[in-house]
ROFI-79638 format. One record per residue (C-alpha): x, y, z; residue in three letters. Coordinates in pm, whole numbers, padded with zeros to 5 digits, always signed. Layout:
XYZAla
...
***
This chain:
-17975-07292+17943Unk
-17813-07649+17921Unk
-17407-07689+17859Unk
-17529-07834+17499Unk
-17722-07462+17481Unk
-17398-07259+17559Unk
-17154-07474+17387Unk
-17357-07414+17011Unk
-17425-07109+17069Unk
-17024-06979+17112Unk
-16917-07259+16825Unk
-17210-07046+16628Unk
-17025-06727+16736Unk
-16672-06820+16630Unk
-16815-06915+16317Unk
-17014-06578+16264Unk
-16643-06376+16348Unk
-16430-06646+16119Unk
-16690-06583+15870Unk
-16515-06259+15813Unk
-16815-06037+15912Unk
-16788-05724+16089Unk
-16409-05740+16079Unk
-16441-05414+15921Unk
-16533-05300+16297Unk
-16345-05491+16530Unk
-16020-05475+16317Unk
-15809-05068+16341Unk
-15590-05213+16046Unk
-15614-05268+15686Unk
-15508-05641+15701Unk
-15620-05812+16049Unk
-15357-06095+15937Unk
-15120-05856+15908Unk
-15085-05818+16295Unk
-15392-05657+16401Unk
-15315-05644+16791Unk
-15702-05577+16888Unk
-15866-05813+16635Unk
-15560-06116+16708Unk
-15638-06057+17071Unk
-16035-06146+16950Unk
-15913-06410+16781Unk
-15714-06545+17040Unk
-16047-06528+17286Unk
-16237-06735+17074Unk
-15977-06976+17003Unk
-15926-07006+17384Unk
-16300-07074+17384Unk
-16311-07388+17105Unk
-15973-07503+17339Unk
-16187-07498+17607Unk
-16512-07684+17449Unk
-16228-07927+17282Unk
-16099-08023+17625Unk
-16420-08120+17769Unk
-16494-08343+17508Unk
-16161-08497+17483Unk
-16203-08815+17335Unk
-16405-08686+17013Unk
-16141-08421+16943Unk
-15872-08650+16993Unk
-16016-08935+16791Unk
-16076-08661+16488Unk
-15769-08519+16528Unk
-15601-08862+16479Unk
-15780-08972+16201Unk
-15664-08661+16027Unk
-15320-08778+15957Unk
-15297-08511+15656Unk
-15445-08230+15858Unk
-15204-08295+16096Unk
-14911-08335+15839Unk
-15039-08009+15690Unk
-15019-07795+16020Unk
-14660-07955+16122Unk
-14523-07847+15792Unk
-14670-07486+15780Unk
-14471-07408+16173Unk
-14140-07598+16011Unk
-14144-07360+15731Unk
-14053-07103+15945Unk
-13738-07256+15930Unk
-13683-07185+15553Unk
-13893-06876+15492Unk
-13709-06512+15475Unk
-14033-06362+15739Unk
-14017-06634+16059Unk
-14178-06434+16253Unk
-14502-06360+15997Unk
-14550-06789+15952Unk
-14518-06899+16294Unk
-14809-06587+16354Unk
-14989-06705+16050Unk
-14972-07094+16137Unk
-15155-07036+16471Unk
-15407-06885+16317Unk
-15450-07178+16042Unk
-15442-07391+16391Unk
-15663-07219+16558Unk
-15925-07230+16266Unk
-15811-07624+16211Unk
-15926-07705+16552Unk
-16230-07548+16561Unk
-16297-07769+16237Unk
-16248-08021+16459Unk
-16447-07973+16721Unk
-16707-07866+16470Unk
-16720-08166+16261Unk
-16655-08380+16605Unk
-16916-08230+16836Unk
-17192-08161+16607Unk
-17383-08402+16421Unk
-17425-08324+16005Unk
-17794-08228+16088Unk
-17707-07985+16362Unk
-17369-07804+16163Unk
-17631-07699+15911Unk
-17883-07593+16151Unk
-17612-07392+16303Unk
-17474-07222+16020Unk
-17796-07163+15882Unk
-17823-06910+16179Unk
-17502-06770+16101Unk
-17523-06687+15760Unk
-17860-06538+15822Unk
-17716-06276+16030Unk
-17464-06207+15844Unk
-17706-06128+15539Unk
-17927-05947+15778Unk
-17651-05730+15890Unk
-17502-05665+15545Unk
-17844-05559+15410Unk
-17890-05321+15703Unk
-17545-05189+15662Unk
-17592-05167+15262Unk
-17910-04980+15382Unk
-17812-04759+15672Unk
-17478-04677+15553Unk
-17355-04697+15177Unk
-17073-04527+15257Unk
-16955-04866+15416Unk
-17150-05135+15274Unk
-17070-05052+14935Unk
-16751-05039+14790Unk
-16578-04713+14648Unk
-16251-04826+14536Unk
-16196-04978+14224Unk
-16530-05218+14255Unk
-16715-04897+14281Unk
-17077-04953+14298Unk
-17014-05363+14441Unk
-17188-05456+14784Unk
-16970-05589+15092Unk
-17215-05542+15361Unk
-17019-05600+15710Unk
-16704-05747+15497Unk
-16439-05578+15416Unk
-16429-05671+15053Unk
-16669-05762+14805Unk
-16554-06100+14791Unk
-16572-06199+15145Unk
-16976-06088+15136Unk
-16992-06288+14764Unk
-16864-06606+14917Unk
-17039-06628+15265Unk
-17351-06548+15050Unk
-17254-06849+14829Unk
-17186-07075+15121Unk
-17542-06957+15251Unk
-17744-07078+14962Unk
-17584-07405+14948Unk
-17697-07442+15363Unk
-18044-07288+15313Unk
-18064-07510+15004Unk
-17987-07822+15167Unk
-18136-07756+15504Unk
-18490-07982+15501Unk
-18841-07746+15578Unk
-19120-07925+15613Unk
-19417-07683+15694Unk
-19525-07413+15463Unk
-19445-07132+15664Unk
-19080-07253+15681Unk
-19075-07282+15325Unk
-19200-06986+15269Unk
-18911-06835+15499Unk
-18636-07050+15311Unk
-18716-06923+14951Unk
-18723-06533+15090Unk
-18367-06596+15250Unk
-18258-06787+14971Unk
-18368-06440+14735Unk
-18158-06226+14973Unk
-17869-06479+14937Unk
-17916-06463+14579Unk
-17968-06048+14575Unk
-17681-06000+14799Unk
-17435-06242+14599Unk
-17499-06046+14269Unk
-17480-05741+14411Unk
-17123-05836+14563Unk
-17010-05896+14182Unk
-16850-06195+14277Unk
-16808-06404+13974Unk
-16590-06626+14108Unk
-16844-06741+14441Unk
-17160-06700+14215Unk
-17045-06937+13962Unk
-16838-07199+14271Unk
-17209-07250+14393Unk
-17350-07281+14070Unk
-17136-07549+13927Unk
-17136-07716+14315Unk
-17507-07728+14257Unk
-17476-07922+13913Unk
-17200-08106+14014Unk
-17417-08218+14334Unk
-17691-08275+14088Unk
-17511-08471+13856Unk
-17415-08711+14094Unk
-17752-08727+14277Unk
-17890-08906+13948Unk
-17609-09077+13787Unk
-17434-09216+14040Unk
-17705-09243+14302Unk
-18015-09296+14068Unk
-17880-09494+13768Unk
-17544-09680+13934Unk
-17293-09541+13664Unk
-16975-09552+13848Unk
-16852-09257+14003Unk
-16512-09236+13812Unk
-16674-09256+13488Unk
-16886-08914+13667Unk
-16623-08764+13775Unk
-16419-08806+13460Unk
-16723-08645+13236Unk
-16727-08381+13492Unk
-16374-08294+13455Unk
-16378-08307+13082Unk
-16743-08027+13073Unk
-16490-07837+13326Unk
-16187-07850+13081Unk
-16373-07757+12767Unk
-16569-07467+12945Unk
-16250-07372+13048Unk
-16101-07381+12692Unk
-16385-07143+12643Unk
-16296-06917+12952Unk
-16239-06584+12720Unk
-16571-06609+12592Unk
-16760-06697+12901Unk
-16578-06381+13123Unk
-16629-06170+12811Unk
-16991-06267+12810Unk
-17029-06194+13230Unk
-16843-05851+13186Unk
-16496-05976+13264Unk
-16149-05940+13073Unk
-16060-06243+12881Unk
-15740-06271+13105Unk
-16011-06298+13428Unk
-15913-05955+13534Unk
-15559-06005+13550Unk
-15551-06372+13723Unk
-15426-06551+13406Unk
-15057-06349+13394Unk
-15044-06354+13796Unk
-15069-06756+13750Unk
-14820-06729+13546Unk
-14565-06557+13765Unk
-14673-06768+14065Unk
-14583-07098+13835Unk
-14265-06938+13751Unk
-14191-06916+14127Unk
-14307-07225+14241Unk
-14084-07364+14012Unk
-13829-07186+14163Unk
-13882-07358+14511Unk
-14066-07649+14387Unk
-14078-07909+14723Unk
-14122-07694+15042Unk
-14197-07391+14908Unk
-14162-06998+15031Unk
-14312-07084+15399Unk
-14651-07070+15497Unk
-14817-06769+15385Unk
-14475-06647+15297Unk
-14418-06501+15008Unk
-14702-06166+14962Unk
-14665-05852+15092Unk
-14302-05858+15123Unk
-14297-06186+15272Unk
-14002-06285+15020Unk
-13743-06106+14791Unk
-13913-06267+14510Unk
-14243-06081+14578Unk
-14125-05757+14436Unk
-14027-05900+14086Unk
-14373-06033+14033Unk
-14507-05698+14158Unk
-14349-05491+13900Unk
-14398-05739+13616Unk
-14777-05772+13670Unk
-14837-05402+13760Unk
-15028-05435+14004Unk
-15002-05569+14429Unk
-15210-05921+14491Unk
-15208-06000+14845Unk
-15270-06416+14713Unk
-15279-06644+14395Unk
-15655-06601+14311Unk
-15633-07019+14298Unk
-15568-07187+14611Unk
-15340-07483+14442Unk
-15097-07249+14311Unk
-15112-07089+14685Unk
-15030-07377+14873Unk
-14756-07522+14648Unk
-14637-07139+14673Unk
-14674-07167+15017Unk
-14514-07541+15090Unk
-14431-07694+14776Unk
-14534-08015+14617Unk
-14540-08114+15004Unk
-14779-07932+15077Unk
-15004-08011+14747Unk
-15012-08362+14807Unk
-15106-08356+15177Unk
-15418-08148+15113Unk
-15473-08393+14808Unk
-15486-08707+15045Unk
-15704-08460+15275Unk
-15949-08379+14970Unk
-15932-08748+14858Unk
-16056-08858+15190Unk
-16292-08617+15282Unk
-16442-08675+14924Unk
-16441-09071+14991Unk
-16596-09039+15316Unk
-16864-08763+15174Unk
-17014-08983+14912Unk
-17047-09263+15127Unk
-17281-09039+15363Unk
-17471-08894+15066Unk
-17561-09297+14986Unk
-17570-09410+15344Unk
-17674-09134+15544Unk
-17979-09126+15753Unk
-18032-08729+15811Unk
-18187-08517+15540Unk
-17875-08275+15539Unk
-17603-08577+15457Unk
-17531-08414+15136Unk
-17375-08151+15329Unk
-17048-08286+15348Unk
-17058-08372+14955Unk
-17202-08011+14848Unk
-16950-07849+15097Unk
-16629-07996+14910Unk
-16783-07962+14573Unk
-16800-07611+14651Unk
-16482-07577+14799Unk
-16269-07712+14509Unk
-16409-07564+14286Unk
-16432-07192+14435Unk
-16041-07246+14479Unk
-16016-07227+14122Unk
-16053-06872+14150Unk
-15999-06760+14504Unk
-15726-06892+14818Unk
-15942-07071+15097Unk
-15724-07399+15121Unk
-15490-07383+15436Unk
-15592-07059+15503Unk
-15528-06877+15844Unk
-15852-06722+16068Unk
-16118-06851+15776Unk
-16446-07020+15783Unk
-16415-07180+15471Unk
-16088-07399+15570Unk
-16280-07487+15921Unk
-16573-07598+15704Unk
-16383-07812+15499Unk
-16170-07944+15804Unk
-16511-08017+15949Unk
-16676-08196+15699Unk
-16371-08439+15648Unk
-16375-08493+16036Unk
-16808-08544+16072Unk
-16805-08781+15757Unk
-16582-09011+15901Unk
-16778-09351+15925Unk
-16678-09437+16308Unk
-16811-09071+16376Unk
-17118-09095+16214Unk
-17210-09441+16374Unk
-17118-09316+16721Unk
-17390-09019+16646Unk
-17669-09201+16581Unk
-17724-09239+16948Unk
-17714-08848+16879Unk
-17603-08789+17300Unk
-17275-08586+17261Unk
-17156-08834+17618Unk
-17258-09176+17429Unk
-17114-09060+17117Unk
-16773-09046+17316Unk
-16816-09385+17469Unk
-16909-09518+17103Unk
-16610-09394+16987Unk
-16377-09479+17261Unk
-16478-09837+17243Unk
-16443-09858+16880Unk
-16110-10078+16766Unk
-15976-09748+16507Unk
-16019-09568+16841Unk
-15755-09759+17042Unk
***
């Protein structure tokens, strides 16, 4: 087995555990990033591991890293909060695992062409349906929920919604991956059922209708930017109007998917979360700061919403919770980048998979509507989006096309950005 070999095959394992699968097993707590001792010391194994591939390929990481100035402004500001949150010692734990998840977007989006992150991932999420099926299948008592989801599927996740969105994020891969021969087609429309089977069976509104909208939205663009030249700001301005007035209609469009007009709760828990931000409007409550006790404050929103969220259920509110309007405008510049550098691969890209990057941060903004994946500690989903920002990058993508991971680095190294 060649050092490529190896080196894929442990970036496909860290992605399989920061998927979130089969922390059920590995964790002995209720909340790994609560201070899990056994599954932090996993963690910290694999981390050493991307550390390790990141080192030997130097120059890539480095370059990405560099040309991430708002990743990098991000992670500085989630260790300073330490400074100004009331639980020190619960950020700086929680910032090394956002760093540790961070870099191995990097060396993700660095190391592996487009082409060969979907190939990869592909592998991963097929496992992780396989084994969720099979535990579904072999044991209910564990696959399917009992507590107040009673009767909704988490496989090898610990909650339904972890199984709903790695399901989501499969489709969009098997979707976009390229088959050729029948057999393989054959094989991508049966996974793409189980996907499907599995994501509905999670009851996962929120992931089920992030891929669906990513889908149009990816759609949308693919014809009238791409096929008839209308500009993309005129797209993305019709886009955001269809969002606003289905959101207008939100009450009738939960009612109608067997939801509570007030989207089970999530409308009067914004509320409260505005109410605080508001409170500490610039640098926020410290990474990951404020839940569970993290603050004071956390116990006033507790009793007035009746019931205990661990998050925001909308990742903007979270990370202006988190570090203020600081915070906010950092990942903007990141999102505003990575979006920049996405459609220019989807028009310029040579590989069959160069939507990837594109469909990724559709997805991913739009999911965080609903759910907390932005600057998130130990999780897949933030990697993926720090990976696709990183692999889109223009310099990246030209040094690739020799697609040798050792000329890529001299391609890049000899580039003027580089230096």
């Amino acid at each position: 087995m060649t050092r490529k070999s190896i080196e894929y095959l442990a970036l496909g394992a860290v992605a399989f555990l920061l998927s979130g699968a089969l922390e059920v097993l590995l964790a002995s707590g209720n909340m790994a990033s609560d201070g899990d001792r056994r599954y932090e010391a996993m963690l910290a194994l694999i981390y050493f591991a991307v550390a390790a591939i990141g080192l030997m390929h130097f120059g890539l990481a480095r370059y990405a890293t560099l040309h991430t100035p708002a990743l990098l402004g991000l992670l500085i500001l989630a260790f300073a909060s330490a400074a100004w949150s009331e639980a020190p010692g619960l950020v700086l734990r929680r910032s090394i695992g956002l760093a540790g998840a961070s870099f191995f977007g990097i060396v993700f989006g660095s190391l592996l062409t487009v082409s060969e992150q979907v190939s990869v991932l592909r592998w991963v999420f097929r496992l992780a349906a396989a084994l969720s099926l099979a535990m579904v299948i072999v044991s209910p008592a564990h696959g399917i929920s009992s507590s107040m989801e009673a009767g909704a599927w988490r496989g090898v996740f610990i909650h339904k919604n972890g199984l709903g969105g790695v399901m989501a994020l499969a489709v969009l891969v098997e979707w976009l991956h390229p088959t050729s021969a029948v057999l393989s087609k054959i094989l991508k429309a049966a996974w793409l059922g189980l996907y499907g089977v599995l994501l509905l069976k999670s009851n996962s509104i929120t992931a089920a209708l992030a891929i669906v909208l990513a889908l149009a939205l990816l759609y949308v663009v693919r014809i009238c930017h791409g096929q008839y030249r209308i500009p993309l700001p005129a797209v993305i301005a019709t886009a955001a109007f269809v969002g606003a007035f289905l959101y207008e209609g939100k009450a009738s469009i939960t009612t109608a998917l067997g939801r509570s007009s007030d989207i089970t709760g999530r409308t009067e828990l914004w509320h409260w979360v505005v109410a605080m931000i508001l409170s500490r409007p610039w640098l926020g409550y410290g990474f990951s700061g404020f839940w569970r006790g993290g603050s004071s404050e956390y116990a006033s929103v507790e009793r007035a919403i009746g019931w205990s969220p661990i998050y925001s259920h909308n990742g903007y509110l979270e990370i202006t919770l988190s570090l203020g309007v600081a915070g906010l405008l950092l990942f903007v510049w990141m999102a505003v980048v990575g979006l920049r550098r996405a459609f220019d691969q989807a028009q310029h890209g040579e590989s069959a998979a160069r939507y990837w990057p594109l469909a990724f941060l559709l997805y991913f903004l739009v999911h965080n509507l609903g759910e907390c994946t932005i600057l998130w500690q130990n999780s897949l989903e933030w990697a993926l989006c720090v990976s696709v920002v990183v692999c889109a990058d223009p310099v990246l993508r030209a040094a690739w096309r020799t697609e040798d991971v050792p000329q890529a680095e001299v391609a890049v190294a000899s580039t003027q950005e580089y230096a």
